[in-house]
Backbone as CSV, one residue per row, in Angstrom:
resi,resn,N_x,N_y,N_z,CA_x,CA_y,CA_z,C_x,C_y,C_z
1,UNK,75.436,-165.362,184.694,76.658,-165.488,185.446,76.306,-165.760,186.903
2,UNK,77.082,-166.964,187.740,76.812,-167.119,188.950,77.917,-166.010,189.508
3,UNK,77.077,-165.268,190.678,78.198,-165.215,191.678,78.490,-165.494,193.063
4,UNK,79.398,-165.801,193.478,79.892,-166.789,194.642,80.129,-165.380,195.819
5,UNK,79.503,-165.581,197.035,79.705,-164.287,198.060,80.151,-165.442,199.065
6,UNK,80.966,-164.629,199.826,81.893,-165.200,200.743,81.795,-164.073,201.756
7,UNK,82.331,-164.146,202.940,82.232,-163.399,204.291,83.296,-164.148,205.098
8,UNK,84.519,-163.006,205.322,85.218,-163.553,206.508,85.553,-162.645,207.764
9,UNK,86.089,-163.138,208.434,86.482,-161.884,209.744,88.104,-162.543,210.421
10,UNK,88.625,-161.988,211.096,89.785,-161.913,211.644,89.563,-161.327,212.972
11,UNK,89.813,-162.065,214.281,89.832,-161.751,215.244,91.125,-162.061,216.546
12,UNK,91.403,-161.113,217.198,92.532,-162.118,217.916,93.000,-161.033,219.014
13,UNK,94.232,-161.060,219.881,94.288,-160.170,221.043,94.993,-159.004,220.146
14,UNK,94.668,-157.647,221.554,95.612,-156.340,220.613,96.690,-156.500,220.291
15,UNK,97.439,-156.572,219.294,98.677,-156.516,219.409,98.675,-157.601,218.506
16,UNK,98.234,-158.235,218.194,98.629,-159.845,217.405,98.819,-159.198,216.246
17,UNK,98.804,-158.304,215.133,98.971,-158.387,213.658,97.694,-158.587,213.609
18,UNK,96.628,-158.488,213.651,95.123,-158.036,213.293,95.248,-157.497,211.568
19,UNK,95.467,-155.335,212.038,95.665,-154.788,210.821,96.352,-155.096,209.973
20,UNK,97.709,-155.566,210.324,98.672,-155.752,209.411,98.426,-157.019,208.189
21,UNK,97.638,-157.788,209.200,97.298,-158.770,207.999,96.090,-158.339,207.277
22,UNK,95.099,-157.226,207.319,94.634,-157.276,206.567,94.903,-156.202,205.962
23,UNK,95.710,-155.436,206.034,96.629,-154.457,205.171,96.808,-155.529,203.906
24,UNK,98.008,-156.339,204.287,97.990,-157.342,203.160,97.661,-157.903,202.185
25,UNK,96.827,-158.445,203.169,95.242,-159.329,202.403,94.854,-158.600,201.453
26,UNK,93.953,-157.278,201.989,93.615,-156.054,201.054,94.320,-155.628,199.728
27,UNK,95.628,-155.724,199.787,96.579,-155.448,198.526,96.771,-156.313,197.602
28,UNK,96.080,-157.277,197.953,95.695,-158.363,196.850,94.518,-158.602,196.009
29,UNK,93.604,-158.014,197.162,91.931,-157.884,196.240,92.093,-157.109,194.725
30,UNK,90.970,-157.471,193.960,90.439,-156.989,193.300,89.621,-156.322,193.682
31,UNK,89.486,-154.735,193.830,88.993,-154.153,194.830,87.594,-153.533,193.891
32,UNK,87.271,-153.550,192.682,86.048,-153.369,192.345,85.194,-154.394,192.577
33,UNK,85.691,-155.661,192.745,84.527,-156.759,193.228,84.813,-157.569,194.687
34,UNK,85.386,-156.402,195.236,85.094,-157.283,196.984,84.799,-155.501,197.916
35,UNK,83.864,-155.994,198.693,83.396,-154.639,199.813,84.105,-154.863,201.295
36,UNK,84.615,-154.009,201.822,85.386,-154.704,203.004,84.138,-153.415,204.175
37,UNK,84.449,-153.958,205.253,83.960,-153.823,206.388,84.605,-153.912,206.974
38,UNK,85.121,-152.806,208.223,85.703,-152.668,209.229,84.912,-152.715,210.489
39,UNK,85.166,-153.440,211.383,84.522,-153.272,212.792,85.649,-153.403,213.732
40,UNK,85.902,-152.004,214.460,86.823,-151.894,215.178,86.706,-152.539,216.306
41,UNK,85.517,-152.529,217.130,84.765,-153.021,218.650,84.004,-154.156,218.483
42,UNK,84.863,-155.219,218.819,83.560,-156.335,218.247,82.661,-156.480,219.248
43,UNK,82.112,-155.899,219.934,80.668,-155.227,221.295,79.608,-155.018,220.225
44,UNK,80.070,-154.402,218.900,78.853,-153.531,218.634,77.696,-154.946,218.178
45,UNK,78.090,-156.011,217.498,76.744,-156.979,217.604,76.619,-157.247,216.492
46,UNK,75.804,-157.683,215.830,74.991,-157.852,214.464,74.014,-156.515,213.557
47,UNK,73.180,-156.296,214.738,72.622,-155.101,213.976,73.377,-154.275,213.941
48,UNK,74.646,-153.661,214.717,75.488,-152.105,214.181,76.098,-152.703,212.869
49,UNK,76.467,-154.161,212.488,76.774,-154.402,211.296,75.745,-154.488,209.994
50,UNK,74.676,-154.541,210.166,73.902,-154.413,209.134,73.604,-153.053,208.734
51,UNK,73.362,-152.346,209.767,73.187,-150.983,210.199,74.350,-149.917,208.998
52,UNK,75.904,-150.229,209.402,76.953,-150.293,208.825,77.263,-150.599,207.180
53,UNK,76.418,-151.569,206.820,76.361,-151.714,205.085,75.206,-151.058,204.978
54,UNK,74.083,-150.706,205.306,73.381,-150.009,204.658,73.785,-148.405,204.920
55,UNK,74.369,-147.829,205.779,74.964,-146.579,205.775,76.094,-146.276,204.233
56,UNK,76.927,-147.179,204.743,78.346,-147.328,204.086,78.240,-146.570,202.888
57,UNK,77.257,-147.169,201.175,77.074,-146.551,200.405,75.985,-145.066,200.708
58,UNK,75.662,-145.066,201.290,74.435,-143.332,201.523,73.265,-144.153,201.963
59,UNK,72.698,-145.072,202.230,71.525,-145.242,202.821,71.205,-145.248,203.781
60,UNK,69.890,-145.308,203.997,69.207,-144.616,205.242,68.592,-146.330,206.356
61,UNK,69.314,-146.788,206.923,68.776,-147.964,207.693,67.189,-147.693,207.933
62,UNK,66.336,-148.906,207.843,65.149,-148.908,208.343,65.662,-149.007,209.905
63,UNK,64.257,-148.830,210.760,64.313,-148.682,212.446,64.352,-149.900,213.217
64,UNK,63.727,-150.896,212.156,63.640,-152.172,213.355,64.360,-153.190,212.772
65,UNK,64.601,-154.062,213.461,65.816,-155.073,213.370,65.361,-156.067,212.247
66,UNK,64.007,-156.322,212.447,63.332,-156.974,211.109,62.692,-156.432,209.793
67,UNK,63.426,-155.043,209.965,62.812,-154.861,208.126,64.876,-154.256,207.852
68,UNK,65.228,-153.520,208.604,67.162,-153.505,209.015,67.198,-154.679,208.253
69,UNK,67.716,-155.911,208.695,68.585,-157.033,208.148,68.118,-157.141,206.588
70,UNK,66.656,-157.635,206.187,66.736,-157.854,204.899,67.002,-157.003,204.176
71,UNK,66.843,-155.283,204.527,67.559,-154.003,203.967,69.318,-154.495,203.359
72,UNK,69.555,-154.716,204.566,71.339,-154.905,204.348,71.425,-156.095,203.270
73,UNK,70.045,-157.544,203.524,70.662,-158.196,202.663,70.738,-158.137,201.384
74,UNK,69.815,-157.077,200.740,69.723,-156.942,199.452,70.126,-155.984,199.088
75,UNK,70.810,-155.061,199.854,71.892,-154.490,199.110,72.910,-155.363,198.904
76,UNK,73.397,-156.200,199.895,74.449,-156.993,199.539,74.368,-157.865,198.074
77,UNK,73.614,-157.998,197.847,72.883,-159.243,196.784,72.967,-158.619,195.438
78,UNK,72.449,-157.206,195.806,72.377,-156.147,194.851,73.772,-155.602,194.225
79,UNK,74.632,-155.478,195.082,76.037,-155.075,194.783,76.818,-156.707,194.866
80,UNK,76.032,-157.917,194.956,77.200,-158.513,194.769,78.259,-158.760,195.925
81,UNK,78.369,-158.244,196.426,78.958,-158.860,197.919,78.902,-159.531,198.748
82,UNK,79.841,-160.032,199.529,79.494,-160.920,200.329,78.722,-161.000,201.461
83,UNK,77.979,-161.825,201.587,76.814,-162.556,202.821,77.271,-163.010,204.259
């Protein structure tokens, strides 16, 4: 079986309907095969997001930014989620 990983984000000023649309959105997933990610502060960067999926389920992030990312990517790969 192929599977297809996708990655999107939503960004825009306070106040625009941000949450609300992805309140929405969300109530449409099939929520055993999509992982959502919240990033409230978009400051925090790339690594607090990799950082962030490998926490999310119980894991323990590696320390440096180059053994971190491929951590996150194969959990992602591993569970199937999106990239």
């Amino acid at each position: 079986m192929h599977r297809r990983t996708r990655a999107g984000g939503i960004t825009g000023e306070a106040g625009a309907g941000k949450a609300v649309a992805v309140r929405a959105s969300l109530s449409q997933l099939d929520h055993p095969r999509h992982k959502v990610i919240y990033v409230a502060n978009p400051a925090v960067g790339v690594a607090w997001i990799h950082h962030a999926i490998v926490t999310a389920p119980g894991g323990v992030p590696r320390p440096h930014k180059s053994t971190l990312i491929p951590q996150a990517t194969d959990l992602r790969s591993a569970a199937g989620s999106p990239s």
